[in-house]
C-alpha positions, 0 to 999 in steps of 0.5 A, a space after each residue: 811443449 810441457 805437459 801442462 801446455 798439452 792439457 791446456 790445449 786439450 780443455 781450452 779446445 773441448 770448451 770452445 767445442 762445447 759451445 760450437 758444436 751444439 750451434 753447428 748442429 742447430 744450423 743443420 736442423 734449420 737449414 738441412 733438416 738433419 741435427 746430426 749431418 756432422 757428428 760429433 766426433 767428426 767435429 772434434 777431429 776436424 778441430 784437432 786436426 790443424 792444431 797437430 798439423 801446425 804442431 807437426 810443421 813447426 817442428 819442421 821448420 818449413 817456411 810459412 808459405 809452404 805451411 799455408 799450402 799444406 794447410 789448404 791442401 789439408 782443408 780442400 781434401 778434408 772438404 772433399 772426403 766429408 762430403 763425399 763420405 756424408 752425402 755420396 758414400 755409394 759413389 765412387 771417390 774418383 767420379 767426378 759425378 758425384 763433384 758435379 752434383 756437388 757444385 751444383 748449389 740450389 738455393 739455400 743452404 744445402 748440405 754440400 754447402 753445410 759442410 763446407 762452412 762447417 769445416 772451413 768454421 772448424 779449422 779457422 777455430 782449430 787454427 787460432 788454437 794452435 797459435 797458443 797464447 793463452 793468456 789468463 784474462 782471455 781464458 776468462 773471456 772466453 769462458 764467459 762467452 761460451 756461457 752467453 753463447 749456450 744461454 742464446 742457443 737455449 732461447 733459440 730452442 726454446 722457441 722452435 726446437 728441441 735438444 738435449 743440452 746438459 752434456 754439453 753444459 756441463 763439459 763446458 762448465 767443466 773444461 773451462 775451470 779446468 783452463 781456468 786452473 791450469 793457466 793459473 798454475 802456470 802463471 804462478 810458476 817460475 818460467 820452465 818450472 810449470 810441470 813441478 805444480 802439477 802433477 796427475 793426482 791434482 788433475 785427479 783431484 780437480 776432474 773428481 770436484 768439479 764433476 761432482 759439482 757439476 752434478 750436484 748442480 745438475 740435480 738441484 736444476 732437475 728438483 728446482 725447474 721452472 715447471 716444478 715452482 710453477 706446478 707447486 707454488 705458483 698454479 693458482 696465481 697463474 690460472 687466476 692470471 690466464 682467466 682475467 688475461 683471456 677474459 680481456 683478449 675476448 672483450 677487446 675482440 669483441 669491440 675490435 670486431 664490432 668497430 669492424 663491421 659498423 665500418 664496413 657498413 658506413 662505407 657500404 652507404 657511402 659507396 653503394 654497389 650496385 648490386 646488394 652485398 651480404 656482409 656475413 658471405 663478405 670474406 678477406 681471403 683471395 679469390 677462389 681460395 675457399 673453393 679450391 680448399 674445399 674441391 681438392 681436400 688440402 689445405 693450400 700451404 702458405 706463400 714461400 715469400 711468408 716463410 723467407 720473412 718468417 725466417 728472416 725475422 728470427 735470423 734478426 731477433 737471434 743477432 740481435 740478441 747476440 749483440 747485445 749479450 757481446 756488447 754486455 760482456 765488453 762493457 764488463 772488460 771496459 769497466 772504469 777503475 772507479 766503477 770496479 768494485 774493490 773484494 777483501 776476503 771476510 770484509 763485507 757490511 750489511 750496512 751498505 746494501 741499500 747504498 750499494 744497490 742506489 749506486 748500481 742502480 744510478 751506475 746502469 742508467 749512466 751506461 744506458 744513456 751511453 749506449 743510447 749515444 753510442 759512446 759504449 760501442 765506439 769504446 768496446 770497439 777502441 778497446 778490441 782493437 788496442 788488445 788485438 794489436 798488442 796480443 799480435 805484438 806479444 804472438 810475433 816477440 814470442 815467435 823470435 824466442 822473446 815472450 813475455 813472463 807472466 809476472 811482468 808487467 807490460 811496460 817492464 817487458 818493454 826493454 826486453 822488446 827494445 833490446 830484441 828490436 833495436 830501431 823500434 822504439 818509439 812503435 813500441 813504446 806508443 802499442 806498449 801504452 796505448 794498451 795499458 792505458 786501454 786496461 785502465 779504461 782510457 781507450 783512443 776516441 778518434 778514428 785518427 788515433 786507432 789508424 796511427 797505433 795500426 800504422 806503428 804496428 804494420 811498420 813495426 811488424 813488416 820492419 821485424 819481419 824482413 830484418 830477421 827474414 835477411 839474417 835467416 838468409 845471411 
């Protein structure tokens, strides 16, 4: 692995950490109570810890069966010593005490459990990692939902709790134009030639530009906040604003319980009781509330039921936000070519402003009407699954030593996977179309079609598979 590809590594893992870490964290606060159950540095070496494993093995050379054993192993003891280590440090290893206490789940998220899916999150990311195929695009993807995901997790906060984000903003911001950078010199460079355009000053040069626009960036946000405009320019608007909004809050009140009580008392005449009832004694609270309020001095703490709804109420605002900002940025990748905008450096009319704002404008309304109809998921769905297909196709012909040089195109790769796959050719030539034709914005409508290109991609893969598997053994 060239030095580059090693960089590449390291800052395509601390970006995606920079997002994860902070989510892990508020999952421990809401469900634990404690923010920092896993430390930071315990999260990054969980991360890192598979990418040198798999580094390690396939430089042994051992069969994937053996690699996946080790692999579980590795996740089972790491389970085991976290836990032990975070929640019965004062108990010895070996007692199988403190693993009965363990496994002995309540309900809810305890932080036995915590863990567990914070380790087993770790290494599933760790692992995809290590499959290294760090295509540009996807850097890009990835980067931009690392961004959406961080302004999620600042609106979660924003309602309940309290963090301080900027370190983790800015080593996400920095990491990702630094992947960004380094998958572009590897592009740009001839196949094994990637370290003579890069070199430790221009990695210099890069960390000291980037963090000091980051920095810069960082000091406009702390002069220009929102409570700064708000306390300077726009106080006076917003007191007048909040009077004339609390004025009309107390006048809608007023007749709401006006209308109230007239209600209650034409059902008293309606149905007379027997004996006279004081509307101002009459409460709405459950019996014997009040009083028991008042003997015992407490105030009697509401319903669990209330807070489980509560909660669950914010889980489904928070995914539903989630989705959308997902379903925004497929809708980006799906783009048609005749809704791409086309950029040439220095050529640009102020003429075409408002005729450019009617066309973005007419351009929303036809992709709401869209998504109303469900057309724009069933697209961004299609669209996935013809990416994944092809990006596993691309991961297998690299794995027996045929990878794809950045500066072809898909289908001028496709004689060489012909040629390293002989009796394949029609699956080859049906994923190798299926995606370009996805790229441009012409993605399968029907079920029928994604099941046949899954189809050609399981014989294809089982097929190689076992043909390379029997001349191993030869």
């Amino acid at each position: 692995m060239s030095q580059l590809q090693i960089l590449l590594t390291i800052s395509l893992s601390v970006m995606e950490l920079s997002w994860l870490y902070p989510w892990l964290a508020l999952l421990a606060r809401a469900t634990t109570g404690e923010e920092h159950l896993l430390k930071p540095g315990v999260a990054f070496a969980l991360f890192f810890l598979p990418l040198f494993i798999v580094h390690l093995l396939n430089r042994v050379r051992i069969a994937q069966v053996y690699q996946r054993a080790v692999i579980g192993a590795l996740i089972l003891l790491s389970v085991l010593f976290l836990i032990h280590a975070q929640v019965y440090p004062d108990t010895p290893f070996f007692s199988l005490r403190w693993l009965g206490s363990a496994l002995s789940f309540e309900i809810g998220l305890s932080r036995e459990m915590f863990l567990m899916l914070a380790i087993f999150v770790l290494f599933w990311r760790g692992l995809s990692m290590s499959r290294g195929l760090f295509i540009t695009e996807a850097i890009g993807f990835k980067f931009r939902l690392g961004i959406l995901l961080l302004i999620v997790l600042l609106v979660v906060q924003a309602l309940n709790f309290r963090a301080d984000m900027s370190g983790w903003i800015v080593s996400l911001f920095l990491c990702g134009l630094i992947s960004v950078a380094l998958a572009r010199i590897r592009d740009g460079a001839p196949a094994g030639q990637e370290n003579e355009r890069f070199s430790l000053s221009w990695l210099f040069l890069l960390l000291l530009g980037g963090g000091g626009t980051l920095l810069l960036g960082l000091l406009l946000s702390l002069l220009f906040t929102t409570e700064t405009i708000i306390s300077r320019a726009l106080r006076p608007v917003f007191d007048v604003l909040g009077t004339i909004f609390l004025y009309a809050l107390f006048i809608i009140s007023y007749v709401l319980v006006t209308a109230f009580n007239a209600l209650i008392q034409a059902i008293l005449k309606a149905f007379p009781l027997q004996e006279p009832v004081d509307i101002e004694t009459l409460t709405l609270s459950p019996p014997g509330m009040f009083d028991l309020g008042q003997q015992t001095g407490e105030v009697m703490a509401p319903p669990v039921w209330l807070e489980w709804i509560q909660q669950g109420a914010i889980a489904l605002t928070v995914l539903g936000i989630f989705v959308l900002l997902l379903m925004a940025v497929r809708r980006w990748q799906l783009r048609s070519p005749s809704e791409a905008d086309v950029w040439r450096d220095s050529v640009w009319s102020s003429g075409n402003v408002g005729q450019g704002i009617l066309q973005g404008l007419r351009n929303g309304l036809n992709r709401l009407a869209g998504l109303w109809s469900g057309r724009v998921v069933r697209r961004a769905y299609s669209a996935a699954t013809v990416r994944n297909i092809y990006a596993s196709l691309l991961a297998l012909a690299a794995k027996y030593d045929v990878p794809r040089p950045p500066a072809k195109t898909p289908f001028e790769h496709l004689p060489a996977l012909q040629r390293a796959f002989p009796g394949w050719d029609s699956e080859l030539h049906a994923l190798t179309k299926a995606y370009i034709e996805a790229h441009y914005g012409r993605v399968p409508d029907t079920e029928a079609e994604l099941q046949a290109l899954r189809d050609a991609w399981q014989r294809l893969k089982n097929g190689v598979t076992a043909q390379f598997e029997n001349e191993k053994i030869t």
